[in-house]
N, C-alpha and C positions, 0 to 999 in steps of 0.2 A: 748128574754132575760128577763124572767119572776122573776129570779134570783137578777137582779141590780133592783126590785120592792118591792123586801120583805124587810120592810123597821125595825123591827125587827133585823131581819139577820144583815143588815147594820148595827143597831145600836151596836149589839153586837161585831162585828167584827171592831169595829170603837173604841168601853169601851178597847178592848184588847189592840192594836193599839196607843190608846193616854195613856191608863194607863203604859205601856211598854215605851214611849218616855218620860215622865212624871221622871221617879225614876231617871235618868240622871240629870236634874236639881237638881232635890231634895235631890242626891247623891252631888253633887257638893255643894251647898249648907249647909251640911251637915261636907263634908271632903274636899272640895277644890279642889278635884280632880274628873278630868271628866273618866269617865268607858262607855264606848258604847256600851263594854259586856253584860250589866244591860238590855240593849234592848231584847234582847234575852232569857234572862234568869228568873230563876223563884223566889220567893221570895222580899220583898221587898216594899217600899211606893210607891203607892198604891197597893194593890191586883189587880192584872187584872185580873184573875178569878171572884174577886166580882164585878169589872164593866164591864166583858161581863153577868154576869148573870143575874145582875139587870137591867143593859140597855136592858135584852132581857123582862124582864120580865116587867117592866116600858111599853116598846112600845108595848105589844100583851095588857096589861092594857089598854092602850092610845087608840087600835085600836077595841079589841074585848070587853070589859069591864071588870068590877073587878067580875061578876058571872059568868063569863064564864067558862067553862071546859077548856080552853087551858094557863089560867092565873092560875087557881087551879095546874094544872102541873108544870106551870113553876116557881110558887111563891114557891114550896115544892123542885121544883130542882135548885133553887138557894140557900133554907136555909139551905141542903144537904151539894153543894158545896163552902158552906161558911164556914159550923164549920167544914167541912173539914179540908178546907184551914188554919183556927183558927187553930183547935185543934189537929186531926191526922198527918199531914206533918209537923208543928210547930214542934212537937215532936220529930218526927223523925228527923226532922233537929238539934233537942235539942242535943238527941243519936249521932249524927256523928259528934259532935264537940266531943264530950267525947270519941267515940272510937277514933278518930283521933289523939288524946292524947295519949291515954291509947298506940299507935301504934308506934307513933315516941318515947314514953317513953321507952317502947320497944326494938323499935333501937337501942337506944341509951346505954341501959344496956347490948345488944348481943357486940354492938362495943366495948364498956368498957369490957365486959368480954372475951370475946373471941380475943379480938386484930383484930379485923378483916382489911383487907386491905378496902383501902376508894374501892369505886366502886361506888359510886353515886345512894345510891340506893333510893333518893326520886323522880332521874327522872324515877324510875321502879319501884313506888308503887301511884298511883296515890289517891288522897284525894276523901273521900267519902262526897257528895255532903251537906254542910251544911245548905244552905238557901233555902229550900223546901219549909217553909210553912211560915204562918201571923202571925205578932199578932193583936190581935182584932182591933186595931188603923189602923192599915195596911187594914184590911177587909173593918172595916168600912169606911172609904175613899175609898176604891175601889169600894164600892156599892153607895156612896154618888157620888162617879166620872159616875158613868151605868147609875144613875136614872138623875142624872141633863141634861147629854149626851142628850137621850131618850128625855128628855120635850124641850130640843132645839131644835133636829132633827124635832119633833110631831110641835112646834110652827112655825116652815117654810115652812113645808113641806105643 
């Protein structure tokens, strides 16, 4: 099981992991109210995209050095999937509040116009997903959550 060695790997799947259990508190916190869904789901404080990428790239730091060819990959594919996370899905998620709007507004001018009979139709148009992506605050904590990770895993191990 050469697998449960690569201590990397572990760290990264461990940033995912506690960053995902982590927005639950800090949801609550927040609003008072506890969501379990938050575990699951994407968007939110912390980034766990940014702390699987940092904690991966923190530990291949920690084991192979900061000149290494495998730290040079993985320090460009974590800054990739960072402004990612920032800037492209943010966006997007920006976009689907507003069509989501613009959709039930919509609605709501066919029903007024037309007299439509009720039918229920928001259980048969489901909501396009709005919390896709970070914002920087969001990232930053989640790569601040990968690299701290990473130096405690490295300092026990």
């Amino acid at each position: 099981m050469e697998l449960l060695h690569n201590t990397p790997l572990i760290a990264a799947l461990l940033g995912i992991l506690i960053a995902q259990f982590v927005k639950i508190p800090i949801h609550f916190i927040a609003t008072k109210e506890i969501d379990w869904g938050l575990f699951t789901s994407t968007g939110g404080m912390p980034s766990s995209h940014s702390a699987a990428v940092s904690a991966l790239t923190t530990a291949i730091a920690l084991e192979s050095g900061l000149s290494s060819p495998l730290f040079a990959i993985s320090a460009i594919f974590s800054v990739v999937v960072m402004f990612d996370a920032s800037g492209i899905r943010y966006q997007a998620g920006q976009q689907a509040i507003i069509i989501n709007q613009m959709r039930k507004d919509f609605h709501t001018f066919i029903v007024k116009a037309k007299a439509l009979p009720d039918k229920n139709g928001e259980e048969k148009i489901e909501d396009l997903k709005t919390l896709l992506g970070h914002r920087p605050i969001e990232v930053f904590f989640g790569c601040l959550t990968g690299i701290v990770l990473s130096m405690i895993i490295y300092t026990f191990k």
